[in-house]
C-alpha positions as CSV (number, residue, x, y, z in Angstrom):
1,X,0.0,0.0,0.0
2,X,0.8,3.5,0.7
3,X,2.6,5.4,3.0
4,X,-0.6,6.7,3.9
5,X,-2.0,3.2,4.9
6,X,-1.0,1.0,6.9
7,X,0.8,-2.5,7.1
8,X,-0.9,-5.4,7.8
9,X,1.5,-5.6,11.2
10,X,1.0,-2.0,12.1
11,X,-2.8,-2.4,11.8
12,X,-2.8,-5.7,13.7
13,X,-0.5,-4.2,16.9
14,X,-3.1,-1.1,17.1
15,X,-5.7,-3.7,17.5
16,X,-4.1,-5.4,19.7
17,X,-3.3,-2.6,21.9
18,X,-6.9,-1.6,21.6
19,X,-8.1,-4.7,22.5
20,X,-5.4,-4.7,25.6
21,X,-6.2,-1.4,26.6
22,X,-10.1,-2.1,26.8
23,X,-9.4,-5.5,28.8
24,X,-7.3,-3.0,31.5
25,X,-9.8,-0.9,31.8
26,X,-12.5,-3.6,32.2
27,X,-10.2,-5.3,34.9
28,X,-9.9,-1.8,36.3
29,X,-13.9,-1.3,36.8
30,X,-14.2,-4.8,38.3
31,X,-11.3,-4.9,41.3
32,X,-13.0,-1.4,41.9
33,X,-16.3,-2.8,42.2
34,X,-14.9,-6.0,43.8
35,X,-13.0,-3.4,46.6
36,X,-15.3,-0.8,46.9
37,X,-17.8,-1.6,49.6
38,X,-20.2,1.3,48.9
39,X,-20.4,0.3,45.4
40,X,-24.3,-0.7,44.3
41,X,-24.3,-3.9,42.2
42,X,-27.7,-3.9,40.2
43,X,-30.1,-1.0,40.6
44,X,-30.6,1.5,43.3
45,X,-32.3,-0.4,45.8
46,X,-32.5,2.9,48.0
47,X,-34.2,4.2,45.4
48,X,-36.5,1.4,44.9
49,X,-37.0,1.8,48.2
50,X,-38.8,4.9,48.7
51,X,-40.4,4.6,45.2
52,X,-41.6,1.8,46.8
53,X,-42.8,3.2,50.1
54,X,-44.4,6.1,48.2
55,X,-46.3,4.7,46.2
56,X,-47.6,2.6,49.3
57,X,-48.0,5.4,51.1
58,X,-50.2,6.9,48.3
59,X,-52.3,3.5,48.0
60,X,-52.9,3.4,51.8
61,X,-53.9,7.1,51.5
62,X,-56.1,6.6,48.7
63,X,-57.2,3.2,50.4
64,X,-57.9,5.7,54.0
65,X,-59.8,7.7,51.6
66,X,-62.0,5.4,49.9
67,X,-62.8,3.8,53.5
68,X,-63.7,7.0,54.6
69,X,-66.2,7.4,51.6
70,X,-67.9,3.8,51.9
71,X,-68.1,4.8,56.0
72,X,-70.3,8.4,55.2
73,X,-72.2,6.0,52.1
74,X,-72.7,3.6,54.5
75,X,-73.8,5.9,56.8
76,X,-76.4,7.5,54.4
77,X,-77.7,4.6,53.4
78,X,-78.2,3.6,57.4
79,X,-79.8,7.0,57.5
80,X,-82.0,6.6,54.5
81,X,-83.3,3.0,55.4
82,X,-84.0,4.2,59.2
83,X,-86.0,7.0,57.5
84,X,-87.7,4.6,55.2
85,X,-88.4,2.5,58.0
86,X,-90.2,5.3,60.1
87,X,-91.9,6.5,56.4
88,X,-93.2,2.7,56.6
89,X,-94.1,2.4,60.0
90,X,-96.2,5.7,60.3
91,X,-97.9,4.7,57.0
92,X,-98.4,1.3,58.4
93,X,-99.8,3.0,61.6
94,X,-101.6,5.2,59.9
95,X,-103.5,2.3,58.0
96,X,-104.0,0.2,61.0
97,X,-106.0,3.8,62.5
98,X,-108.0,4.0,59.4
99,X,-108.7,0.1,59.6
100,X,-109.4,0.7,63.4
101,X,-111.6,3.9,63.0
102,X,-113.7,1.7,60.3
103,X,-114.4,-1.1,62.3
104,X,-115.1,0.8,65.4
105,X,-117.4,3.8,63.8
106,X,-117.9,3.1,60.0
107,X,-119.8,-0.5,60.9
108,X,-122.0,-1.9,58.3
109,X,-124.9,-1.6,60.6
110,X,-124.5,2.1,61.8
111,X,-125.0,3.2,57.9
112,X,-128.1,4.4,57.1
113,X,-129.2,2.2,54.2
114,X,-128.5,-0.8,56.8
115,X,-132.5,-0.9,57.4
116,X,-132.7,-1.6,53.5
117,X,-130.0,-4.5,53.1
118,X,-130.3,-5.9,56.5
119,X,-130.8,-9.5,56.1
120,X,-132.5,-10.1,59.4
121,X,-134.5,-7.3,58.9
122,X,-137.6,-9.9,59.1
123,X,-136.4,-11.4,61.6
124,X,-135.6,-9.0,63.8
125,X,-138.6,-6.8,63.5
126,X,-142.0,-6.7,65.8
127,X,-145.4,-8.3,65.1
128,X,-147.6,-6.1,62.9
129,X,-149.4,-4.9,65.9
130,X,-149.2,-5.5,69.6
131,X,-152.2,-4.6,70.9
132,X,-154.5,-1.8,70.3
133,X,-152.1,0.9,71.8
134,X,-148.9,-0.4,69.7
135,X,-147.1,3.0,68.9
136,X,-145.6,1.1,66.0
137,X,-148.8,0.9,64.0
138,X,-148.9,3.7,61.9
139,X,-151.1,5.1,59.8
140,X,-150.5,3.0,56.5
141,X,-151.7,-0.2,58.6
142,X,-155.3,0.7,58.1
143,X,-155.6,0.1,61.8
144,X,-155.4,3.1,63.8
145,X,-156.6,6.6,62.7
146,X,-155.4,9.3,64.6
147,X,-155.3,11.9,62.0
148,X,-151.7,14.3,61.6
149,X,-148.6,13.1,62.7
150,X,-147.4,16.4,64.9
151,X,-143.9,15.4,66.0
152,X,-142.8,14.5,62.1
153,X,-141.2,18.2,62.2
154,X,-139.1,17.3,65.4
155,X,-138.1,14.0,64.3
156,X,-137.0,15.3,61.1
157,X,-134.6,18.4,62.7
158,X,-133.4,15.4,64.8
159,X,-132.0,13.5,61.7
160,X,-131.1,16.3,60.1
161,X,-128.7,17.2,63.1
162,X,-127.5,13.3,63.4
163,X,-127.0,13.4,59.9
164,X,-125.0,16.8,60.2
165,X,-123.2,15.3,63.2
166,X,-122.4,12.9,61.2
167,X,-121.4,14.5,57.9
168,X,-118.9,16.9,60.0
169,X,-117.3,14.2,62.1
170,X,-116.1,12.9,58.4
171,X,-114.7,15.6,57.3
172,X,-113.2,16.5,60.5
173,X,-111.3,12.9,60.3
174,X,-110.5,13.4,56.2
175,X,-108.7,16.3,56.9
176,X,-106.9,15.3,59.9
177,X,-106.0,12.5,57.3
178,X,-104.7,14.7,55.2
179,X,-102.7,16.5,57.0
180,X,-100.9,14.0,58.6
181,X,-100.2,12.7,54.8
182,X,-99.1,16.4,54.3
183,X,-97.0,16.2,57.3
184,X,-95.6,13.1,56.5
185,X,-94.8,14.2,52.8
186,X,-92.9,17.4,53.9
187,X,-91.1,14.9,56.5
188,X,-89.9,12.9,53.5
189,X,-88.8,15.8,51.4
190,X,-87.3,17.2,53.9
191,X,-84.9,14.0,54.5
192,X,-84.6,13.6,51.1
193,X,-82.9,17.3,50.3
194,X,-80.9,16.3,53.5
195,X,-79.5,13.5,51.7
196,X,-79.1,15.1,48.3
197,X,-77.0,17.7,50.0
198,X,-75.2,15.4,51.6
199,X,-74.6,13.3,48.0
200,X,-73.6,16.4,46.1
201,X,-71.3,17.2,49.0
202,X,-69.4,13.9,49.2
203,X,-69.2,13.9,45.3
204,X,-68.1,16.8,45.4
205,X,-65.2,16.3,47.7
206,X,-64.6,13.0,46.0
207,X,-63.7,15.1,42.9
208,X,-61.7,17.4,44.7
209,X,-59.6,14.7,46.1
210,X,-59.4,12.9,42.8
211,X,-58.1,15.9,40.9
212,X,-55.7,16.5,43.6
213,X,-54.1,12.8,43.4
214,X,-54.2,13.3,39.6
215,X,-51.9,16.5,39.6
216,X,-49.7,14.4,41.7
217,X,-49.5,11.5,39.4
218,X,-48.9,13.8,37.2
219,X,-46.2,15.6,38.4
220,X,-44.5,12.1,39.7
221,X,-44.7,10.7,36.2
222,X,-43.2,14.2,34.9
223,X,-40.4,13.4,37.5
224,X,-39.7,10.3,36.1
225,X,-40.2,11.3,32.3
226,X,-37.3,14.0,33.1
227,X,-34.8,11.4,35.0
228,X,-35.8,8.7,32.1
229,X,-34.7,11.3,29.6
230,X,-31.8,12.7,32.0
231,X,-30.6,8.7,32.0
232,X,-31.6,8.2,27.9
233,X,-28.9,11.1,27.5
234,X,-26.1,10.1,28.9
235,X,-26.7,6.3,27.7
236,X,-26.9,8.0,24.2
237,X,-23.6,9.6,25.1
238,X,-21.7,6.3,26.4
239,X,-22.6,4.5,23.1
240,X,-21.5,7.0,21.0
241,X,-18.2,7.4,22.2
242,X,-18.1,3.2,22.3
243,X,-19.3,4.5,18.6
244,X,-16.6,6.5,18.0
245,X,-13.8,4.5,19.5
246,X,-15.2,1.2,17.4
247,X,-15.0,3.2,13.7
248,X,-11.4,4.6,14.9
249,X,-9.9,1.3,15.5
250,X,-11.7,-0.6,12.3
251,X,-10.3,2.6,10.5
252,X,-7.2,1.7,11.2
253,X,-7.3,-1.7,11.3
254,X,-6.0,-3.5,7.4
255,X,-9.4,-5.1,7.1
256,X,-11.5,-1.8,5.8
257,X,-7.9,-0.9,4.4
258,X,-8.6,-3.7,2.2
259,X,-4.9,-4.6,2.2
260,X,-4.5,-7.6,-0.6
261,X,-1.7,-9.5,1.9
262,X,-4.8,-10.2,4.5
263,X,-6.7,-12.1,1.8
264,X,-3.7,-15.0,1.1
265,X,-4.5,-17.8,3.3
266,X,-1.5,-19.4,5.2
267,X,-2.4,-22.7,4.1
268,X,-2.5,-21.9,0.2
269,X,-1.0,-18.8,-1.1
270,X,-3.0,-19.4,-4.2
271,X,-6.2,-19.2,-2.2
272,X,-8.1,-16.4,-0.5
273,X,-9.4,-15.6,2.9
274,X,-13.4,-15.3,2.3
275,X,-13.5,-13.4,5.7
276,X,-10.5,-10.9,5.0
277,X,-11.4,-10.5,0.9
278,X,-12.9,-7.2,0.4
279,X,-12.6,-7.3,-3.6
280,X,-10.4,-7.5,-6.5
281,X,-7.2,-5.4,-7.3
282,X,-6.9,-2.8,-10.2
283,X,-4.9,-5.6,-12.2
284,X,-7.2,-8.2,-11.9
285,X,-10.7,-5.7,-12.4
286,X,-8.6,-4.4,-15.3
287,X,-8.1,-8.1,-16.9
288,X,-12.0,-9.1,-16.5
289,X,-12.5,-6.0,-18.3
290,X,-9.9,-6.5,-21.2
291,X,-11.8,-10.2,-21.2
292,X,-15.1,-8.4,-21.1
293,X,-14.0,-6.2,-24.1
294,X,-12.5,-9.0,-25.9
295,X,-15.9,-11.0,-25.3
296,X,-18.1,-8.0,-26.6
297,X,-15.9,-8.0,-29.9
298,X,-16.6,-12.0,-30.6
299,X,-19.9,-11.3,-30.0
300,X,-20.1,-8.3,-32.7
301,X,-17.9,-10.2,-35.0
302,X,-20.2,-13.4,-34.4
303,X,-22.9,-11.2,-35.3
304,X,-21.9,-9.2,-38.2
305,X,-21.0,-12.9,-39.9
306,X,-24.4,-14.6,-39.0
307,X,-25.9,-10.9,-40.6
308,X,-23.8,-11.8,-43.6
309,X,-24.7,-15.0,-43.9
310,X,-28.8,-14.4,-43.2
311,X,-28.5,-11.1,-46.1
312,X,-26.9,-14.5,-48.6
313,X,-29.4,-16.6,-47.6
314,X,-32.1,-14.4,-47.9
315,X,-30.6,-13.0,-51.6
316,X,-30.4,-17.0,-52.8
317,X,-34.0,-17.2,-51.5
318,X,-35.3,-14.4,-53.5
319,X,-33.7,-15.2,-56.6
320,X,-34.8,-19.2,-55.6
321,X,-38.5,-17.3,-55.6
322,X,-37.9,-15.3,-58.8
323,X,-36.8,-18.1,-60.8
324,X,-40.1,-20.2,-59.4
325,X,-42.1,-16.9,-60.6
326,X,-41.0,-17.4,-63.7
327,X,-41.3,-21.2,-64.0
328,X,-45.0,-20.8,-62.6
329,X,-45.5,-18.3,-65.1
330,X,-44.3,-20.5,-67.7
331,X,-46.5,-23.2,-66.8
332,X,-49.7,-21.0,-67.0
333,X,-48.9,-20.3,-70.2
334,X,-48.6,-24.0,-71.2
335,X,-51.5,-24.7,-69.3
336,X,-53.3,-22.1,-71.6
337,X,-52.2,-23.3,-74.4
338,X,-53.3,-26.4,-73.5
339,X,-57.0,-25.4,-72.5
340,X,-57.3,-23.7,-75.9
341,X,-56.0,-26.8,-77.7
342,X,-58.4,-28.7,-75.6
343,X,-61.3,-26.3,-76.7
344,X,-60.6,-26.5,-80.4
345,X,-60.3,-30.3,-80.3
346,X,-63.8,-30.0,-77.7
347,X,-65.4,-28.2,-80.9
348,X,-64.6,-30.3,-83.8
349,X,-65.7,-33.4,-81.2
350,X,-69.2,-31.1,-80.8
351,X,-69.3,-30.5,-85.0
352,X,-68.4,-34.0,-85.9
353,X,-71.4,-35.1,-83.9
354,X,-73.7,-33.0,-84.9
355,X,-73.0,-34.0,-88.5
356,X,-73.4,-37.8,-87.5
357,X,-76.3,-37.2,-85.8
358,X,-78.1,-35.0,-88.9
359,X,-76.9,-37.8,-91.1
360,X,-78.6,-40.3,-89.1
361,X,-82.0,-38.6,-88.8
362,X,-82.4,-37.0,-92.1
363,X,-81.1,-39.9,-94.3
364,X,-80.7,-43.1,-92.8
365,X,-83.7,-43.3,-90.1
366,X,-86.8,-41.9,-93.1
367,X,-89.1,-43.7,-91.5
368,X,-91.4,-42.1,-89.1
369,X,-93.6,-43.2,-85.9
370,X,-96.9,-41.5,-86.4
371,X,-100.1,-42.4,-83.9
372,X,-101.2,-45.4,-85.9
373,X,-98.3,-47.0,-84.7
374,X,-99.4,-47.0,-81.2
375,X,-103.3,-47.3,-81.7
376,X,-101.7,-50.9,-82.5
377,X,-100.7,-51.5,-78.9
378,X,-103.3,-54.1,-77.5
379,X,-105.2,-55.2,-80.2
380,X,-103.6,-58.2,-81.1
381,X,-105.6,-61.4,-80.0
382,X,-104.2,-64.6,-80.2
């Protein structure tokens, strides 16, 4: 090569040295790590550590927190079901009352169509007439006349004044009904906007607390994307000087100098290395291209004599084709010669005929067969 590049031993004792140099330094590292005592094999288990204990301490806070929710839903919900339970027992109160009040003053016999659907009505009424002072007997009976009844006013204010007696103690009771219902209606509202409040005021310091441990996972995970990076960096760093070291020592290594002496094998100088050869010299590209060249001149000389020969094959075929022209045009001309012989021989065949034939029928065969010849036919009897 040149005195630029260089020698096969040159570029093998840089390697060498390379190699020797990296091997001290790895040795190096390892007695230090071997010797120093505060030395951290592995990962930083410190640092696991409290990455560890802080993100349990965040799931036993979020755990505290979520306890302390189910306690106050919990709690509600004990609330609500003790409220339903009074709602239920007043209403179940309420209903035994109404069943009470009915079958102590709403009887079927206190009503005052009873007299017209009571079934022992028959039975339990008087004789017709129990003797001749019965005050029962009344005028329809036929059986007593005593002219106008004069206490049918005073009996009639009397009903009139039960029946308004009556009539008021009803409504007295309907509304005392309803306002209990009423009462117990504004009761229920009333603990239902309690626990509404209550809802909206947990949800809304669930949220609170759930944006606040958002922002801090945020800001963890932004903590760890900038010591990810910080650790990406240098890593990036390390290999590229490795990077940078490894193309300096193959540059001057004699492999990428593609000197020729690495490719002889020690066994065979006639053979090559197949891990050391890197391509051909100058002398030998230069002779496959002289044996290129001397290939792409056969070939044109190869084809400019089969072109020859085709144009000499293709001149004895066209004058093979213009002597057959002439040749078939000879024998058209024979063979028209022939036809018209033909014809002229066709015709004096046709006249000598037709001068047979006329001298058979106008002078040989005179005779003539008229009708009587055939009226004949049949009348011979023998």
């Amino acid at each position: 090569g040149s005195s630029q590049v260089m020698t096969d031993e040159q570029a093998r004792q840089v390697h060498e040295e390379a190699v020797l140099t990296r091997r001290r330094e790895l040795e190096k590292d390892r007695r230090h790590r071997i010797t120093d005592k505060s030395y951290k094999y592995g990962i930083d288990g410190l640092a696991l550590g409290a990455q560890l204990k802080e993100k349990q301490d965040a799931a036993a806070e979020e755990a505290a927190h979520d306890a302390a929710f189910d306690e106050m839903r919990l709690n509600i919900d004990k609330h609500l079901m003790y409220v339903d339970q009074q709602r239920d027992e007043f209403l179940r109160q309420r209903d035994q009352d109404v069943n009470e009040y009915r079958k102590n003053e709403q009887k079927f016999e206190d009503r005052r169509e009873f007299d017209l659907n009571d079934p022992n009505a028959l039975r339990n009424s008087k004789p017709t007439r129990d003797g001749d002072d019965d005050p029962n007997v009344t005028v329809s009976s036929i059986q007593k006349f005593q002219g106008e009844d004069l206490h049918a006013a005073e009996r009639a204010k009397l009903q009139q004044a039960q029946l308004r007696a009556w009539n008021e103690a009803q409504i007295k009771a309907k509304k005392e009904k309803e306002e209990a219902e009423k009462a117990t209606d504004a009761m229920w509202a009333n603990h239902m906007l309690e626990a509404d409040l209550l809802r909206c005021d947990y949800a809304d310091k669930e949220a609170d607390m759930y944006r606040q441990r958002q922002m801090e996972t945020a800001e963890y995970n932004l903590a760890q994307k900038e010591l990810q990076d910080k650790l990406k960096a240098e890593q990036e760093a390390r290999d590229a000087m490795d990077a940078v070291t490894e193309i300096q020592a193959q540059l001057n290594s004699g492999f990428l100098s593609e000197d020729p002496a690495l490719t002889r094998s020690f066994v065979d100088p006639n053979r090559v290395r197949v891990d050391h050869f890197k391509g051909l010299t100058d002398a030998q590209r230069q002779a496959i291209f002289d044996e290129r060249a001397r290939q792409v001149e056969e070939q044109k000389r190869r084809e400019a004599e089969e072109k020859e020969l085709n144009k000499k094959i293709d001149d004895m075929t066209m004058h093979w084709n213009k002597v057959a022209m002439v040749q078939e045009h000879e024998v058209e001309r024979r063979r028209a010669e022939l036809r018209k012989e033909l014809g002229a021989t066709h015709r004096e065949q046709a006249t000598a005929k037709t001068l047979h034939y006329t001298h058979l029928y106008n002078d040989m065969y005179v005779n003539k067969i008229d009708d009587d010849f055939f009226n004949r036919f049949g009348t011979d009897h023998r």
